[in-house]
C-alpha positions as a Markdown table, in Angstrom:
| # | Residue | x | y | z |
|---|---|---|---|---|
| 1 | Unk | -21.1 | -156.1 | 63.9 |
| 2 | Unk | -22.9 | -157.6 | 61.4 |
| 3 | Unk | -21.7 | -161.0 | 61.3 |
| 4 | Unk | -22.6 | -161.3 | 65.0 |
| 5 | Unk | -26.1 | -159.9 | 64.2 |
| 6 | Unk | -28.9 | -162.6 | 65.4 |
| 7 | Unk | -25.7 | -165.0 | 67.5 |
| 8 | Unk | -26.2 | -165.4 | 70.6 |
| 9 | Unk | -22.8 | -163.2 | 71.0 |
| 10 | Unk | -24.8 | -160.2 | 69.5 |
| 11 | Unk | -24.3 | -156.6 | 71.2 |
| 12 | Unk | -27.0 | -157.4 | 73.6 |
| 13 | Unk | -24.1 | -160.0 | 75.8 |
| 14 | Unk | -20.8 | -158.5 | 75.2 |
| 15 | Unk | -19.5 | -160.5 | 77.7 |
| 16 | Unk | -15.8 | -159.9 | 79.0 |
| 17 | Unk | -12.6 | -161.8 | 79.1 |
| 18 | Unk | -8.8 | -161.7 | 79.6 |
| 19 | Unk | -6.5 | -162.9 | 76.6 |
| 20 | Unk | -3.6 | -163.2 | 74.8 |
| 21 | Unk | -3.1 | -163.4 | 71.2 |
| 22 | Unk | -1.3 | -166.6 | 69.6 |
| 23 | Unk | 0.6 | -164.6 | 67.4 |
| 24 | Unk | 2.6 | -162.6 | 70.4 |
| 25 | Unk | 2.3 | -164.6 | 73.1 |
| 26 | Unk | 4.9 | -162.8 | 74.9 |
| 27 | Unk | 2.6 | -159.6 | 75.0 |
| 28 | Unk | 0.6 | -159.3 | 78.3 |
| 29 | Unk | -2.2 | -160.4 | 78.2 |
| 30 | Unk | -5.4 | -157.8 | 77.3 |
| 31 | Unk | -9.0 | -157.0 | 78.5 |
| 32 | Unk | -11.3 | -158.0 | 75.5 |
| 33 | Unk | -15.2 | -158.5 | 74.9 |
| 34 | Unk | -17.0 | -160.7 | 73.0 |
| 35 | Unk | -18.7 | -160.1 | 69.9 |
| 36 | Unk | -20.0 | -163.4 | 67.4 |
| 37 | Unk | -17.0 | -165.1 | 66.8 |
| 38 | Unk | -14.4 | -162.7 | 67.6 |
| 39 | Unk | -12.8 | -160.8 | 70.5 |
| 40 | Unk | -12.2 | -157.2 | 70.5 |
| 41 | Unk | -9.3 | -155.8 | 71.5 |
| 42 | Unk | -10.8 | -153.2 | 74.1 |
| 43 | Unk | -7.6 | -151.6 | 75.3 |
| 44 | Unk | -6.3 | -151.0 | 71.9 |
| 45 | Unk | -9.7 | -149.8 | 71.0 |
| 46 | Unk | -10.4 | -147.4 | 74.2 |
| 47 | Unk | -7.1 | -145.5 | 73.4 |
| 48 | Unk | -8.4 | -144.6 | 70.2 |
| 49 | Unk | -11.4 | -143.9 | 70.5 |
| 50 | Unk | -12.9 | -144.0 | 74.6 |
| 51 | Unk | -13.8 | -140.1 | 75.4 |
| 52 | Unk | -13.7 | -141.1 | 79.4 |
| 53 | Unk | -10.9 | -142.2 | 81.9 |
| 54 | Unk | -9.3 | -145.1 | 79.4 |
| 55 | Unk | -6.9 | -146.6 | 82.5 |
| 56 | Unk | -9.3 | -149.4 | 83.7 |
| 57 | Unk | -9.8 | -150.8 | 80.0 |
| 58 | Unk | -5.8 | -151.0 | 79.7 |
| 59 | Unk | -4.8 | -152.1 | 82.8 |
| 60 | Unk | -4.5 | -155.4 | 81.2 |
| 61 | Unk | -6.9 | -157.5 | 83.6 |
| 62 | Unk | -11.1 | -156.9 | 84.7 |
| 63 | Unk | -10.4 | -156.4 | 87.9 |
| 64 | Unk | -9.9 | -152.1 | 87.3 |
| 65 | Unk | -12.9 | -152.1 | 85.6 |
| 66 | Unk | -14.9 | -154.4 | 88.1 |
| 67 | Unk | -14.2 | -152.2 | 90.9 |
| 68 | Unk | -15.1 | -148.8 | 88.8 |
| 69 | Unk | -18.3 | -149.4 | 90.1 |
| 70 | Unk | -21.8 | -149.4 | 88.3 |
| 71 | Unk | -21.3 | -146.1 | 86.8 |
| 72 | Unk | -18.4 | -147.0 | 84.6 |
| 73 | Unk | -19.7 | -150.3 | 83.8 |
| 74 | Unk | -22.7 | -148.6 | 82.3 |
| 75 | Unk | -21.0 | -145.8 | 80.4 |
| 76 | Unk | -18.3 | -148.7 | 79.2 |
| 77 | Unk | -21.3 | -150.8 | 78.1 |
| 78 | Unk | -23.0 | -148.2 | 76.3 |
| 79 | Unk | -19.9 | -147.2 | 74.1 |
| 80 | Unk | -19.2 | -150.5 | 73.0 |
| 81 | Unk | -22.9 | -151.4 | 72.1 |
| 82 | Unk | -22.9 | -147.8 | 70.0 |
| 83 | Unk | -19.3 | -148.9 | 68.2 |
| 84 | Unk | -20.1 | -152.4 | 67.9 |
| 85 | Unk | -23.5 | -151.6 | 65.9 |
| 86 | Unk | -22.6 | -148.6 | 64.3 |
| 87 | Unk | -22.2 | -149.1 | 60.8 |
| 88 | Unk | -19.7 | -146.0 | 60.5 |
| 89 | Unk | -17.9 | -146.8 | 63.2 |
| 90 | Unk | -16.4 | -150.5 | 61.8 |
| 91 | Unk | -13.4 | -148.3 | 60.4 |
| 92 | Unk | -12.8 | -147.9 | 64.1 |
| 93 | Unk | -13.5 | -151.2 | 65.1 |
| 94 | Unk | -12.0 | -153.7 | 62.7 |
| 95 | Unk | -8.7 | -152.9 | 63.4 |
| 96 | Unk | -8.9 | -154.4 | 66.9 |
| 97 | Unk | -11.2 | -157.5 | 66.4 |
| 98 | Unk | -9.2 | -160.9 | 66.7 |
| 99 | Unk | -10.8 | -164.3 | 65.4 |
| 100 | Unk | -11.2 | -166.3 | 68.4 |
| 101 | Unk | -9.4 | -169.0 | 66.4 |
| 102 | Unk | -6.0 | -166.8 | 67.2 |
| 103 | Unk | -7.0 | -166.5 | 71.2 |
| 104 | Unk | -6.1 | -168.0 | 74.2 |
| 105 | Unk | -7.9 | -166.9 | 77.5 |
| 106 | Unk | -6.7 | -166.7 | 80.6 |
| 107 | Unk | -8.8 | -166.8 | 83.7 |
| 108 | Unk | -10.9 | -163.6 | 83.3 |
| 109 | Unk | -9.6 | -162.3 | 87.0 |
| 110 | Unk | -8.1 | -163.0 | 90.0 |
| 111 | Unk | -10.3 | -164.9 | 92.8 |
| 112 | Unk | -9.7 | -162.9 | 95.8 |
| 113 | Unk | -11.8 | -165.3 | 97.8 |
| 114 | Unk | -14.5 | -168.5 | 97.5 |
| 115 | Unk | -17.6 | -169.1 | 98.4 |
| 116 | Unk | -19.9 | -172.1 | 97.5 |
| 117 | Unk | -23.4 | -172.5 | 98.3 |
| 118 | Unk | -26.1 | -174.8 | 98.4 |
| 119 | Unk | -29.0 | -173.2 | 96.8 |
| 120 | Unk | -31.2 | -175.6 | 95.3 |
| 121 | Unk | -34.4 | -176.8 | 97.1 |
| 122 | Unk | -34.3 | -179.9 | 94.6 |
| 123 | Unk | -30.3 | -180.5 | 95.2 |
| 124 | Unk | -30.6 | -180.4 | 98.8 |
| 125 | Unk | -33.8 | -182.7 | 99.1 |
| 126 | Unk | -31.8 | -185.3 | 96.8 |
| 127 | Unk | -28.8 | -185.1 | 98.3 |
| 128 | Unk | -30.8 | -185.8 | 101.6 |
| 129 | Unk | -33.0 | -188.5 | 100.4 |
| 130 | Unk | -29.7 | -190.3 | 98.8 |
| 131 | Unk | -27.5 | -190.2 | 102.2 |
| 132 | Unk | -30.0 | -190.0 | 105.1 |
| 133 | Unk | -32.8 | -192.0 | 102.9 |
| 134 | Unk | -34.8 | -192.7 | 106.3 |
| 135 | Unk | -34.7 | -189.3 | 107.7 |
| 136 | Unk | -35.7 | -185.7 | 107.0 |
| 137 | Unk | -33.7 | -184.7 | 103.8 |
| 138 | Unk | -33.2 | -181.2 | 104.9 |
| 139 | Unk | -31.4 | -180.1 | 107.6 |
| 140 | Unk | -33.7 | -177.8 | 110.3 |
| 141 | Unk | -31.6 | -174.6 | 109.1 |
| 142 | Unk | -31.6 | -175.0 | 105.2 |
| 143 | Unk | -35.3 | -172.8 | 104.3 |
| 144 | Unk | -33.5 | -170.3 | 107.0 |
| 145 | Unk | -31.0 | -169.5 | 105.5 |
| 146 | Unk | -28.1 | -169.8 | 102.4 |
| 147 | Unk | -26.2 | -172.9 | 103.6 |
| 148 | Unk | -22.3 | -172.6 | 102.3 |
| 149 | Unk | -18.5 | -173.3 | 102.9 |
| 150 | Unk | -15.3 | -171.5 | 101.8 |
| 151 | Unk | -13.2 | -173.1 | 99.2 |
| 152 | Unk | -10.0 | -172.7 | 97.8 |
| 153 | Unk | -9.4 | -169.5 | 95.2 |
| 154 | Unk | -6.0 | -170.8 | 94.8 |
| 155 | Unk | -7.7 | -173.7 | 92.2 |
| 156 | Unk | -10.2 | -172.0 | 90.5 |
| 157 | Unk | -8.9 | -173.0 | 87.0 |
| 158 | Unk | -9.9 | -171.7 | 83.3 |
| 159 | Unk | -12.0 | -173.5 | 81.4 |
| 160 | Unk | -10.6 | -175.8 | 79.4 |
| 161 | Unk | -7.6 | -176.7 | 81.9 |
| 162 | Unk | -7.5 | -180.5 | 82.8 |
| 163 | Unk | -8.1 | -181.7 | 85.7 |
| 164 | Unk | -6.9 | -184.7 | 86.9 |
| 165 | Unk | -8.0 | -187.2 | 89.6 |
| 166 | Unk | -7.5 | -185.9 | 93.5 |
| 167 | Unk | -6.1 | -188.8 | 96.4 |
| 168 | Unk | -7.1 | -188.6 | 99.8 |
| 169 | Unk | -8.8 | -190.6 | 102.6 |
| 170 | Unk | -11.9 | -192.6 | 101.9 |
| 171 | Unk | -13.8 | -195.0 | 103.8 |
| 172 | Unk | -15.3 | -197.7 | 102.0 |
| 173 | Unk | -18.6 | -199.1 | 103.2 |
| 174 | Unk | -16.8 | -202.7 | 104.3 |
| 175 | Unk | -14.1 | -201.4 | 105.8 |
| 176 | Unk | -13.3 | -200.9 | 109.2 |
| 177 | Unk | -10.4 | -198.1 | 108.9 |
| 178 | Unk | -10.2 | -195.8 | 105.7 |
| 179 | Unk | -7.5 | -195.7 | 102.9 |
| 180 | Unk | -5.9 | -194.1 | 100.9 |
| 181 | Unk | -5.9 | -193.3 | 97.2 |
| 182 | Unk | -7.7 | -192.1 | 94.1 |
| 183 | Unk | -10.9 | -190.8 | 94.2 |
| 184 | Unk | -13.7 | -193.6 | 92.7 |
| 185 | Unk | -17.0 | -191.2 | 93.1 |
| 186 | Unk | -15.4 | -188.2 | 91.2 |
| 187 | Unk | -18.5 | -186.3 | 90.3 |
| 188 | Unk | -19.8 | -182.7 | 88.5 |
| 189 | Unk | -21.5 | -179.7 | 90.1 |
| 190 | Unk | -23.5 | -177.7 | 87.6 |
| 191 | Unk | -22.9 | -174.0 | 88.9 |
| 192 | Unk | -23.4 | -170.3 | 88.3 |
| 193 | Unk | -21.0 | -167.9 | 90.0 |
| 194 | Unk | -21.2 | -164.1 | 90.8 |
| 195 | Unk | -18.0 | -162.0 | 90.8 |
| 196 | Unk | -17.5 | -159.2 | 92.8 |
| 197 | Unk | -16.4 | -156.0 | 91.6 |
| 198 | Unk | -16.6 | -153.5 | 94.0 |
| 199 | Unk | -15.4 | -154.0 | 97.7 |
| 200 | Unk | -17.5 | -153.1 | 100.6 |
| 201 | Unk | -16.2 | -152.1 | 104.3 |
| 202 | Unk | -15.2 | -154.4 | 107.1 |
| 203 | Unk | -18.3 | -154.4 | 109.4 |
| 204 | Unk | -20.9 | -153.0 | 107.4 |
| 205 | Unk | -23.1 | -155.8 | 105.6 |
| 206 | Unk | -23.9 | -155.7 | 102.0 |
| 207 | Unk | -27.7 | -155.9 | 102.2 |
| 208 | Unk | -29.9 | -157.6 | 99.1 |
| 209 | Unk | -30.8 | -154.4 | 98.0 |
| 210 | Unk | -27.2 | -153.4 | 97.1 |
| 211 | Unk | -26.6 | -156.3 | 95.0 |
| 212 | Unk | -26.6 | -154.5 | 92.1 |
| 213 | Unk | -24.0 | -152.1 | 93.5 |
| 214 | Unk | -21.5 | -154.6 | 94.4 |
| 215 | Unk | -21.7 | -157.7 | 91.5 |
| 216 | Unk | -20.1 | -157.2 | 88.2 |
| 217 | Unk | -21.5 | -160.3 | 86.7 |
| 218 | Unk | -21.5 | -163.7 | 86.6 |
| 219 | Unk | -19.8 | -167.0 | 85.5 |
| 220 | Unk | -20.4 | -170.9 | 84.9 |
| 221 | Unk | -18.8 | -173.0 | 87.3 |
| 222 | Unk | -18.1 | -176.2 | 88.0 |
| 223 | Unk | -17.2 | -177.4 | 91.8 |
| 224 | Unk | -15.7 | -180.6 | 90.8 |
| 225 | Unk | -16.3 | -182.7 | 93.7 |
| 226 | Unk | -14.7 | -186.2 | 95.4 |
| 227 | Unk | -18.0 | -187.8 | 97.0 |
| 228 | Unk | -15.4 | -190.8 | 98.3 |
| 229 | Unk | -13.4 | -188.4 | 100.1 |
| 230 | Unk | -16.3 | -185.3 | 101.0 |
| 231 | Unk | -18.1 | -188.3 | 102.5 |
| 232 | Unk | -15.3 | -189.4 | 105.2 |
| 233 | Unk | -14.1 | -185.7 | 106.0 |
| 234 | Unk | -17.2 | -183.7 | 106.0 |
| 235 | Unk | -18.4 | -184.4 | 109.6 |
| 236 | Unk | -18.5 | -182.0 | 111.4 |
| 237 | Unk | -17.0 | -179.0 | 109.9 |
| 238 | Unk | -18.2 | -179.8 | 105.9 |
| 239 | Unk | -16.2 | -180.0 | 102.3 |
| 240 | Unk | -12.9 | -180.0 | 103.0 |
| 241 | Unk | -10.3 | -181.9 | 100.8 |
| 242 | Unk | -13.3 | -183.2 | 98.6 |
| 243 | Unk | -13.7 | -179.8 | 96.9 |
| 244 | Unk | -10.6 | -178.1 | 96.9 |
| 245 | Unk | -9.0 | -179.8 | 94.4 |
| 246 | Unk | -10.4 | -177.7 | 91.5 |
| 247 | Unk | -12.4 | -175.6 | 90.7 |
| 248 | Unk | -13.4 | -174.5 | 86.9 |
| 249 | Unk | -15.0 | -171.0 | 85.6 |
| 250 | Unk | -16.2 | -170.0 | 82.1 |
| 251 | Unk | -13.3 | -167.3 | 80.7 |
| 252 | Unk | -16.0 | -165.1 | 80.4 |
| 253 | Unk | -17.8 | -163.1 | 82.7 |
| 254 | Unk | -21.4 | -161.8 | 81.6 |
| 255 | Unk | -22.0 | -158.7 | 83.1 |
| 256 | Unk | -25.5 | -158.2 | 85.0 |
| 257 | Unk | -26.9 | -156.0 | 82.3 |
| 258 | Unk | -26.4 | -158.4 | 80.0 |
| 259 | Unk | -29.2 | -160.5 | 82.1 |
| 260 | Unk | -31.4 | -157.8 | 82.8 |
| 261 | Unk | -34.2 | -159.6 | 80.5 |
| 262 | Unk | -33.4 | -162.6 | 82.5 |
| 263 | Unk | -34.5 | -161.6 | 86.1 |
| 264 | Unk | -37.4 | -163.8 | 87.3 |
| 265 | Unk | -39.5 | -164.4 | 90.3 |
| 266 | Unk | -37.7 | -166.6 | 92.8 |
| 267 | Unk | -40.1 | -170.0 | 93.1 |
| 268 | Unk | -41.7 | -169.1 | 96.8 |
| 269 | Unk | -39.9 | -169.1 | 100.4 |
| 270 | Unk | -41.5 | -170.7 | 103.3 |
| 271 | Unk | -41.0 | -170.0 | 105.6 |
| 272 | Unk | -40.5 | -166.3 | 105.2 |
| 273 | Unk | -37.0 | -165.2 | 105.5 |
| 274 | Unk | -36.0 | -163.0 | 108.1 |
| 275 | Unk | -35.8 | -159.6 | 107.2 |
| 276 | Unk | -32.1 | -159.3 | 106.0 |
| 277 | Unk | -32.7 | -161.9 | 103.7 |
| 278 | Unk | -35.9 | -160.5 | 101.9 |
| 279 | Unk | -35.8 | -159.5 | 98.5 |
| 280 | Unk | -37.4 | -157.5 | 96.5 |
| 281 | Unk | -38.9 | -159.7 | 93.3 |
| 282 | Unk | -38.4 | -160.4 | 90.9 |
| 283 | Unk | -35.1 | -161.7 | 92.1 |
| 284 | Unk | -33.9 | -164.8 | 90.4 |
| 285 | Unk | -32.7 | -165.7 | 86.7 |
| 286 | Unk | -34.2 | -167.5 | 84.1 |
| 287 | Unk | -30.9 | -169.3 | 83.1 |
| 288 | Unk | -30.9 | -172.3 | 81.3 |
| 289 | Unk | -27.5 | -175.0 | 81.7 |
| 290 | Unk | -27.0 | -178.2 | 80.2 |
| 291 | Unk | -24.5 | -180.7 | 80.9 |
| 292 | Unk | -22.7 | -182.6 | 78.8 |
| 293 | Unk | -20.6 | -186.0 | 79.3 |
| 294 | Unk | -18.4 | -186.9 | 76.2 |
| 295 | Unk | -20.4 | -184.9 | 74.0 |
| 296 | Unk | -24.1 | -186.2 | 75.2 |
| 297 | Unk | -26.3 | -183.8 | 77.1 |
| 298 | Unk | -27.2 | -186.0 | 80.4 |
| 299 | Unk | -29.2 | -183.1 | 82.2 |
| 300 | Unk | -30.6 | -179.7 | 81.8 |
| 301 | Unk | -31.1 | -178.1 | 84.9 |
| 302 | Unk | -33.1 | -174.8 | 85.4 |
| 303 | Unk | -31.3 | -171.9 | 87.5 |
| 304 | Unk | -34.9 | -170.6 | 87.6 |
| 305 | Unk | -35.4 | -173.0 | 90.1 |
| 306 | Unk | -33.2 | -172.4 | 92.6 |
| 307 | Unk | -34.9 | -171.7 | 95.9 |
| 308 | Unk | -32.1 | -168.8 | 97.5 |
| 309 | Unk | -31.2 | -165.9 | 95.1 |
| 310 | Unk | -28.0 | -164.3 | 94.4 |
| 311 | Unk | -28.8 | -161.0 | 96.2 |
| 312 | Unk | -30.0 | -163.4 | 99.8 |
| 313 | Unk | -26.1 | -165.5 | 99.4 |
| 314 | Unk | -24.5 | -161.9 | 99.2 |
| 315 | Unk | -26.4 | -160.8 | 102.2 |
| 316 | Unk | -25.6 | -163.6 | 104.4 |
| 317 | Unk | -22.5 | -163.5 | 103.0 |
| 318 | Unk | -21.9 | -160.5 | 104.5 |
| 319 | Unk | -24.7 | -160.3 | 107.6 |
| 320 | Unk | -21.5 | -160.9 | 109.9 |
| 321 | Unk | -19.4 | -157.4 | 108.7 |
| 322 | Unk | -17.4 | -160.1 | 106.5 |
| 323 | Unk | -16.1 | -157.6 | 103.8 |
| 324 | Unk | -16.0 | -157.8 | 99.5 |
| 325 | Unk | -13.2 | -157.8 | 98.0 |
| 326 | Unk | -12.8 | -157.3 | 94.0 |
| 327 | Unk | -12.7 | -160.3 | 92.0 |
| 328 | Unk | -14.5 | -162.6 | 95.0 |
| 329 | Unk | -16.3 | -165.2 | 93.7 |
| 330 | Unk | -19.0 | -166.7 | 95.6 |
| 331 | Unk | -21.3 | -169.7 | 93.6 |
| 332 | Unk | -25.3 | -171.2 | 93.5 |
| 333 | Unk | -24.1 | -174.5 | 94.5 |
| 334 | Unk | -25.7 | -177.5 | 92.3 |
| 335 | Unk | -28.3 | -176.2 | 89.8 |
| 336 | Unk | -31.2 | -179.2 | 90.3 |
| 337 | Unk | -34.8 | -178.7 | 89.1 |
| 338 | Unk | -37.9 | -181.1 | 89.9 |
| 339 | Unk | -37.6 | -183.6 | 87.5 |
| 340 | Unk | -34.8 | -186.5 | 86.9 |
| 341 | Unk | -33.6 | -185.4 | 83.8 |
| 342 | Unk | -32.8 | -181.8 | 85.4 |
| 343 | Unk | -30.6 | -183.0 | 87.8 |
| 344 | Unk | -26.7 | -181.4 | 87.9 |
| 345 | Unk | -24.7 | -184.0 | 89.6 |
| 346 | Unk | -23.7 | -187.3 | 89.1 |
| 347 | Unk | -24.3 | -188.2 | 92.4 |
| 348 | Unk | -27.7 | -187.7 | 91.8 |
| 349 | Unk | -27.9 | -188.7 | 88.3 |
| 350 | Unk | -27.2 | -191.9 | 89.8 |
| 351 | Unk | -28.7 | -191.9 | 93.0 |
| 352 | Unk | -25.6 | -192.1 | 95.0 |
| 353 | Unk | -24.3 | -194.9 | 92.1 |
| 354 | Unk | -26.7 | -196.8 | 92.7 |
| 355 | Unk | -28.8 | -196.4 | 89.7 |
| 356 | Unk | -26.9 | -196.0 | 86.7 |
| 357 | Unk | -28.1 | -193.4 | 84.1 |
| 358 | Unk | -27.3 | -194.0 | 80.4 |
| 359 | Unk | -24.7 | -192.0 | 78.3 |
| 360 | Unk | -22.3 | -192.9 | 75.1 |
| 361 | Unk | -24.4 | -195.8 | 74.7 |
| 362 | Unk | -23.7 | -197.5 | 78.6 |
| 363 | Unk | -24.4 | -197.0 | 81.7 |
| 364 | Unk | -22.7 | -194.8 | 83.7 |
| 365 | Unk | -22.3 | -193.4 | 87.6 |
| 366 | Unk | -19.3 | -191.3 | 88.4 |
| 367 | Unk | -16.6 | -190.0 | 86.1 |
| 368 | Unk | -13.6 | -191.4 | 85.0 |
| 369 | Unk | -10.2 | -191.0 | 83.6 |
| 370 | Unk | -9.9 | -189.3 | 79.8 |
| 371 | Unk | -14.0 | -187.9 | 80.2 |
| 372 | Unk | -14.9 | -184.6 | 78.8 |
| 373 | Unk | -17.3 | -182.3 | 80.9 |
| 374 | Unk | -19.0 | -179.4 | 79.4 |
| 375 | Unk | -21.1 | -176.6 | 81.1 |
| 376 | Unk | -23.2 | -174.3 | 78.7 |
| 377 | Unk | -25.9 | -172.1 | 80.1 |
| 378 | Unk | -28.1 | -169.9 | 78.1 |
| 379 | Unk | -30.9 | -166.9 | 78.8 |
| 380 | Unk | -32.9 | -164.4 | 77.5 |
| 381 | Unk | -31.2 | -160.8 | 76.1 |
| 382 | Unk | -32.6 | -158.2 | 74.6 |
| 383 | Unk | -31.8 | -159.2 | 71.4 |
| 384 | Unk | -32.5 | -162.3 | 71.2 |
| 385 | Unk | -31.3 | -165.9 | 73.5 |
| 386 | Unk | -27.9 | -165.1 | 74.6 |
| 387 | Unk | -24.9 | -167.5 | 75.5 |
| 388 | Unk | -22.8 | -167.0 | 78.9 |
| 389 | Unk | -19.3 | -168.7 | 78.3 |
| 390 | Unk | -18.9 | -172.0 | 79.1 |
| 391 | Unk | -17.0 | -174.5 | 81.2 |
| 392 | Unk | -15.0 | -177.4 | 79.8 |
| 393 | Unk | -13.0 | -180.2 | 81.6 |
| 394 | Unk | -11.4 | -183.4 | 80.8 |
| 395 | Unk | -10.3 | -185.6 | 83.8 |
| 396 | Unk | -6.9 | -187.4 | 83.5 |
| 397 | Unk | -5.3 | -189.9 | 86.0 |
| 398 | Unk | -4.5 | -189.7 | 89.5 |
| 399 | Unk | -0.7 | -188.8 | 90.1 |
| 400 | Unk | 0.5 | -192.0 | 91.9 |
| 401 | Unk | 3.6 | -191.3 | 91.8 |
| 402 | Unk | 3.8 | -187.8 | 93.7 |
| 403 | Unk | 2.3 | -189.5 | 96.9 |
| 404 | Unk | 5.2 | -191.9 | 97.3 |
| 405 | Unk | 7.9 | -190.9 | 100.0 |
């Protein structure tokens, strides 16, 4: 459309949501896309003008369409992109375009399960130098293979949704026994998430060549974590409690062709993986995220950084027979390049809270009640730099009260 022309919403992104219009918000929810400022209406549109199978554009949800397969995606993709810049077809079009002024979205599908990783070379290294500052910062298996953990699909939450302080167990440094309460180390996790869309069978592994086959697109994320409470849990089974409290995604999911001019050449491996895990380059993305605290950017870390690629976590993922399921979501982990100022937790930010960074004009370490997070990520289309959707936040207090007997 023309007044998306040169955005970075243009026809080259398109990506796809789930909404529901402020006008009727007792009409269910609809499948829409993305174009400039607004949203179009894709089920009304594919009834009146889609020439193929219509029933995955108006089931309502992305999950019909995500498990269509390649094919469909493609075929859906290319209809849209001939409408959408088709100056004879805005009779067709205009009709179902909503401002996104008169939107809400919903969460773009329905997490069948969670997976998180812990991709970044840089991340890891920190994370090691901050907690085990006298040993080896990386443990012996992590240039081996894609370390992660299963969360909780239960709370992955929109963008946009508060989330508010999680309680549990801590140990503080003096203490002898731990206690309870709020979270004090209540950090960020700078993220990009793959979706699933089309399942695969129990006992037969997805290999890194079939990534492409399987992954619909992809999402910000933010793994909101409780450093107080991972820190007394994690040994010896890992995040826990500390993670599980929420977890937020953009509302809209980019599809992999929309990043097809954003595939780069993963940074090196050494030592070579073993054969499941190799990957035909280039096999990264050249994605850039910045973080923002109350309306500062505090760090811009580079995705084309990260040491194991999406298509290596879905292998491993799956090396086991461990079956896909539409609307999985599995995650890079922390998003951390080389340099300070590209760093996408608090916790490192700070060096564990103990060297405070600077934003809104004081020094800060970890987050606290009423702040704002924002997640935006950008990368190369075809037509131009292209947005993926991003992911907001704002933190309110710990319920006190619903942890009384």
């Amino acid at each position: 459309m023309p007044a998306a022309a040169g955005s970075s919403f243009d026809a080259d992104n398109l990506p796809y949501g789930v909404f529901v219009q402020e006008s009727s918000p007792s009409t269910p929810p609809r499948l829409g896309v993305r174009i400039g400022s607004h949203v179009v209406d894709v089920a009304g549109l594919a009834t009146s003008s889609y020439d193929g199978d219509a029933r995955p554009l108006t089931a309502g949800g992305l999950a019909p369409l995500m498990a269509a397969g390649p094919g469909v995606w493609g075929t859906v993709r290319s209809w849209l992109q001939q409408l959408l810049t088709d100056p004879a077809a805005e009779a067709v079009v205009v009709p179902h375009l909503v401002p996104l002024s008169e939107v809400t979205m919903r969460l773009p599908f329905e997490v069948a399960d969670y997976v998180d990783f812990y991709a970044s070379l840089d991340h890891a290294s920190n994370v090691g130098r901050i907690l085990r500052p006298d040993g080896e910062p990386l443990m012996p298996n992590w240039r081996h293979l894609p370390v992660g953990y299963h969360g909780r699909a239960g709370t992955v939450v929109v963008s946009g949704a508060d989330v508010r302080r999680p309680c549990g167990q801590r140990k503080p440094p003096e203490a002898e026994v731990p206690v309870f309460g709020p979270s004090t180390r209540l950090d960020v996790e700078a993220e990009l998430g793959f979706v699933v869309g089309v399942p695969s069978t129990p006992g037969s592994p997805v290999g890194t060549a079939a990534f492409g086959s399987h992954v619909f697109g992809v999402v910000g994320v933010n793994d909101w974590s409780a450093r107080d409470i991972q820190a007394w849990e994690y040994v010896p089974l890992g995040p826990f409690l500390g993670k599980s409290f929420a977890t937020s995604v953009s509302a809209w999911v980019t599809p992999l062709a929309a990043l097809a001019g954003a595939r780069t050449h993963l940074p090196g491996q050494d030592p070579q993986p073993l054969d499941y895990l190799r990957v035909d380059e280039p096999a990264g993305y050249d994605i850039a995220v910045e973080v923002e605290l109350n309306g500062e950017v505090v760090s811009r870390p580079p995705y084309a950084s990260m040491y194991w690629s999406p298509a290596q976590m879905l292998a491993h993922l799956t090396v086991n027979g461990a079956s896909l399921r539409t609307g999985d979501l599995f995650a890079s982990g922390t998003i951390s390049g080389p340099d300070p100022s590209q760093r996408g937790s608090l916790l490192e930010l700070s060096w564990g809270g103990r060297e405070p960074f600077h934003a809104g004009g004081r020094e800060r370490t970890f987050l606290e009640d009423g702040d704002e997070v924002v997640l935006r990520y950008s990368a190369p289309g075809a037509l131009g730099r292209i947005a993926l959707g991003e992911v907001r936040g704002r933190i309110l207090p710990a319920d006190l009260a619903g942890h009384h007997r």
